[in-house]
BATI-952961 format. One record per residue: y, z, x of N, C-alpha, C in turn; residue in three letters. Coordinates in pm, whole numbers, padded with zeros to 5 digits, always signed. Layout:
# BATI-952961
YZXYZXYZXALA...
This chain:
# BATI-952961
-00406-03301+02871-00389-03304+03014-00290-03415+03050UNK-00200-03391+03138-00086-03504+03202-00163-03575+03298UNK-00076-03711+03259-00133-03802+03394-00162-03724+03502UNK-00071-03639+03581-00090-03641+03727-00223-03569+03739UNK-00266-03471+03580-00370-03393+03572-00538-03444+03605UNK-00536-03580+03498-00652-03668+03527-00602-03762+03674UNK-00512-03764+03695-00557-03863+03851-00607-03728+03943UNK-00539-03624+03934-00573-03506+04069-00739-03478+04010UNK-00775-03505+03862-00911-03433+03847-01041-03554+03889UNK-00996-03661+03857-01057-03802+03932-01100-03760+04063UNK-00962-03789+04113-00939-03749+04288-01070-03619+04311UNK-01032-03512+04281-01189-03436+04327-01302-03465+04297UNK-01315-03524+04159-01450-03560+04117-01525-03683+04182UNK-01433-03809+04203-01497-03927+04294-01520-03887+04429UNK-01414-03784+04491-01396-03764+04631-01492-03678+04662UNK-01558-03558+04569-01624-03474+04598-01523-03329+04680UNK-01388-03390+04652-01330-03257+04717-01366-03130+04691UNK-01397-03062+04593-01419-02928+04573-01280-02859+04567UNK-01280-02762+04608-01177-02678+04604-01060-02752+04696UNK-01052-02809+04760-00950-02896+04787-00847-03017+04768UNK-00891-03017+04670-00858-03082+04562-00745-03030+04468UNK-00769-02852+04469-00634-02769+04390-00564-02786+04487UNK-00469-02803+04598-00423-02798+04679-00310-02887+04673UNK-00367-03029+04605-00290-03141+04595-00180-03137+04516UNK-00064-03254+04575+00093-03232+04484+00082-03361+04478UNK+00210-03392+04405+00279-03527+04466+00325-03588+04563UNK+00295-03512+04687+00364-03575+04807+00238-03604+04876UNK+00142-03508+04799-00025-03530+04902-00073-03683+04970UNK-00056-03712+05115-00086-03841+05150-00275-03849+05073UNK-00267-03969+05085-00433-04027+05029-00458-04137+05129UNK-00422-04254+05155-00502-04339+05283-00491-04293+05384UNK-00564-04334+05506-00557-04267+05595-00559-04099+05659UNK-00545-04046+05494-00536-03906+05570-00655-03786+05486UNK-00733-03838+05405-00867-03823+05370-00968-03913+05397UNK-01089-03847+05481-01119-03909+05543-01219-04008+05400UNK-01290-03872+05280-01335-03962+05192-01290-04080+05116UNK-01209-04096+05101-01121-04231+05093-01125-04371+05135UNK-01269-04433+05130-01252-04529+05245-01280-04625+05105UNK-01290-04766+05155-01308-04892+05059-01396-04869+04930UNK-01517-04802+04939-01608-04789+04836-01533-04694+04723UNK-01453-04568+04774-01391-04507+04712-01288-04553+04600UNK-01207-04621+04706-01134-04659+04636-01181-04791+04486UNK-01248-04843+04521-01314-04886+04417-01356-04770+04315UNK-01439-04713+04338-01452-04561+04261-01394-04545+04164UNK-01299-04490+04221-01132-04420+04219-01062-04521+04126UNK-01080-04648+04111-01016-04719+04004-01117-04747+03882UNK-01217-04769+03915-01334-04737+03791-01343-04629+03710UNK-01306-04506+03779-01323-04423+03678-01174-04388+03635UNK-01067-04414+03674-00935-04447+03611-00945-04511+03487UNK-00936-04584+03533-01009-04708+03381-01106-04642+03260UNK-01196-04575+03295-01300-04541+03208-01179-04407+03179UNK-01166-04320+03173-01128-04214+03182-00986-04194+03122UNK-00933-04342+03143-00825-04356+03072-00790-04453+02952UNK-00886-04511+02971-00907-04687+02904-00799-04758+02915UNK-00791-04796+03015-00715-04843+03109-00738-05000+03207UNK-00646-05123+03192-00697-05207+03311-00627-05237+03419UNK-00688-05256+03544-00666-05243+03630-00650-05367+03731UNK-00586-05484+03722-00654-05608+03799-00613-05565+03910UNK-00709-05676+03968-00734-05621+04176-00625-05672+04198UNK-00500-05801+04162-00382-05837+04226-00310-05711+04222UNK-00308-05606+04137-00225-05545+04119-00206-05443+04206UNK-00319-05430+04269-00317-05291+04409-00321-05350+04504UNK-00255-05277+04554-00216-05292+04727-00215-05138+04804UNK-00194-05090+04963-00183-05015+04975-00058-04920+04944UNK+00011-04935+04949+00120-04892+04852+00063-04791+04740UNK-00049-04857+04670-00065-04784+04567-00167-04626+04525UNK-00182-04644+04665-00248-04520+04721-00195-04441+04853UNK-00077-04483+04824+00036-04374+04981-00004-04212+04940UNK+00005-04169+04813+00018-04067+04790-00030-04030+04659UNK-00061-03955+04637-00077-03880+04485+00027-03953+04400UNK+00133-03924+04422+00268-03938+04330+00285-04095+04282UNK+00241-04218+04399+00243-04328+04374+00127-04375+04300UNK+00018-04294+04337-00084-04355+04210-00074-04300+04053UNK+00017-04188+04070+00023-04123+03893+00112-04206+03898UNK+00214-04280+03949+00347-04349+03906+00251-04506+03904UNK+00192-04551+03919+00114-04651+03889+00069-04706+03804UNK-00040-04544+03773-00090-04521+03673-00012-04515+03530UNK+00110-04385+03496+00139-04433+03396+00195-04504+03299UNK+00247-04626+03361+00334-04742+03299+00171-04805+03211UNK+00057-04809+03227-00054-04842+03176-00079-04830+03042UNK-00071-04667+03040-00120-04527+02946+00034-04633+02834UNK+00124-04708+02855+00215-04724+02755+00181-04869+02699UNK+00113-04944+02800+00078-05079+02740-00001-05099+02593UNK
């Protein structure tokens, strides 16, 4: 599976999207424009990144920026997957 594969399969599974979840691209906004998305999530949403990818994540390193969109969190994400 490609990065963008496990962040979009994260994304439904923490979010509980369901079928809305296939829907998503790279341009798909994420703050502000899901409503499941709020602070707890996003914590979530980087926990199981991490687990899922074995992967670390320090908190300096996110900002909102890093959840504008689908595309900016797989572009986030895989400079990691190379460390």
């Amino acid at each position: 599976m490609t990065v963008e594969g496990v962040v979009l399969r994260v994304l439904a599974d923490v979010l509980s999207l369901g079928s809305r979840g296939a829907s998503f691209t790279r341009e798909t906004p994420l703050l502000g424009a899901i409503p499941e998305l709020d602070s707890m999530a996003v914590v979530s949403l980087i926990t199981t990144l991490e687990e899922r990818l074995d992967i670390v994540i320090h908190d300096d390193e996110i900002d909102g920026e890093t959840f504008r969109t689908v595309g900016t969190l797989v572009d986030f994400v895989s400079p990691k997957l190379a460390a």
